[in-house]
Structures are given as structure tokens and as C-alpha cells.
C-alpha beads as a LAMMPS data file, in Angstrom:
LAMMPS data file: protein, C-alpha beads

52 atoms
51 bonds

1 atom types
1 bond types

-500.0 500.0 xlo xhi
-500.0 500.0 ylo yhi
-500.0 500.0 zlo zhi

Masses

1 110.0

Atoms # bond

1 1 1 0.000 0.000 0.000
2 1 1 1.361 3.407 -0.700
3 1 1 1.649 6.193 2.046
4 1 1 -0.216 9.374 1.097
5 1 1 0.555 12.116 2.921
6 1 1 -1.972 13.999 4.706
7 1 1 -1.363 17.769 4.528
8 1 1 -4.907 19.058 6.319
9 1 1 -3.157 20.334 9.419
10 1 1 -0.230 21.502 7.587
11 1 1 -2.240 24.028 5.211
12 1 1 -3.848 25.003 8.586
13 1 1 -0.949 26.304 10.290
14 1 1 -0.073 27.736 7.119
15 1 1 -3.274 29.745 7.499
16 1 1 -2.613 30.411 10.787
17 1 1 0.762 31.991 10.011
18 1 1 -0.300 34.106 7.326
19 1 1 -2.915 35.358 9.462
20 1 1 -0.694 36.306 12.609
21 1 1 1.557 37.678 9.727
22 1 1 -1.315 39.981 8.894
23 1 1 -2.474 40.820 12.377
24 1 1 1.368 42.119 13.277
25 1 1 1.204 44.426 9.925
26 1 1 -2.071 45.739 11.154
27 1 1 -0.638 46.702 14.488
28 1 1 2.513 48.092 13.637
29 1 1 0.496 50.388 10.582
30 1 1 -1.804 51.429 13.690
31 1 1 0.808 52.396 16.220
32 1 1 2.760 54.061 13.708
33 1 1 -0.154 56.093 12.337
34 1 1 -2.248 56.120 15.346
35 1 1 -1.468 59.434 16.245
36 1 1 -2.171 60.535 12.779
37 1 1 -5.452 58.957 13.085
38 1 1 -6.310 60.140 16.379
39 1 1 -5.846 63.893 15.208
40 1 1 -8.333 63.330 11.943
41 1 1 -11.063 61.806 14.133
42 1 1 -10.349 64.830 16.966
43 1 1 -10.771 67.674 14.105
44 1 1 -13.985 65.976 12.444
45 1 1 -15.369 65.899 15.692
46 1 1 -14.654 69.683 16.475
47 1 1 -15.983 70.327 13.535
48 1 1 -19.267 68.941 14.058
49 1 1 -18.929 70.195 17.497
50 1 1 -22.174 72.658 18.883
51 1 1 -20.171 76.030 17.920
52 1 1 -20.249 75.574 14.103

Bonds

1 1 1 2
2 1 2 3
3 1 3 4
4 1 4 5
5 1 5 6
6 1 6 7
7 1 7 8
8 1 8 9
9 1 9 10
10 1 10 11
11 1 11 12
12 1 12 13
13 1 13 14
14 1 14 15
15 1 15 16
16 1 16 17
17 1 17 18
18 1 18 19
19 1 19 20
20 1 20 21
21 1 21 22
22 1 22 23
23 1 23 24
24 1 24 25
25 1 25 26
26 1 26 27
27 1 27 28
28 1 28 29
29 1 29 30
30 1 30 31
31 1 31 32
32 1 32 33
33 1 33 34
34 1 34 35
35 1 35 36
36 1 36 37
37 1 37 38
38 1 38 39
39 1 39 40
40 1 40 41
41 1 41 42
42 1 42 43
43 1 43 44
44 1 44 45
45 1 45 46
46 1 46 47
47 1 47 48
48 1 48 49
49 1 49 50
50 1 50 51
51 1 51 52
């Protein structure tokens, strides 16, 4: 009988790789631009503030 490999769990921790991969990007982009972010979101809500 011939062996066949089984490669189920081995495309899953491929997944799961790729996806922690993805996850790090994501932080590093949002502590690197948080503070950029931070200061859009404070003027659009100034600007919709009561006083204009």
C-alpha cells in the first residue's frame, strides 16, 4: 500500500501563520499612524462640534 501524505493540518498552520503575519502588519500600521489617526477623528469631531 502506498503512504499518502496527509497535509490538512499543515495548510492550517499555514493559514494560521499568514494570518498572525497579517495581524502584526495591522498593528505596527496602527501604532505608527495612530497618532495621525487620532488627530483626523479629533478635528472631524470639532468640527461637528455645537459652535459651528
Amino acid at each position: 500500500m502506498l503512504y499518502l501524505p496527509r497535509e490538512e493540518g499543515q495548510g492550517l498552520v499555514e493559514y494560521a501563520l499568514i494570518l498572525v503575519l497579517i495581524a502584526i502588519v495591522v498593528i505596527v500600521i496602527l501604532t505608527t499612524l495612530g497618532g495621525v489617526i487620532n488627530n483626523v477623528f479629533s478635528n472631524v469631531v470639532s468640527g461637528l462640534g455645537p459652535g459651528n
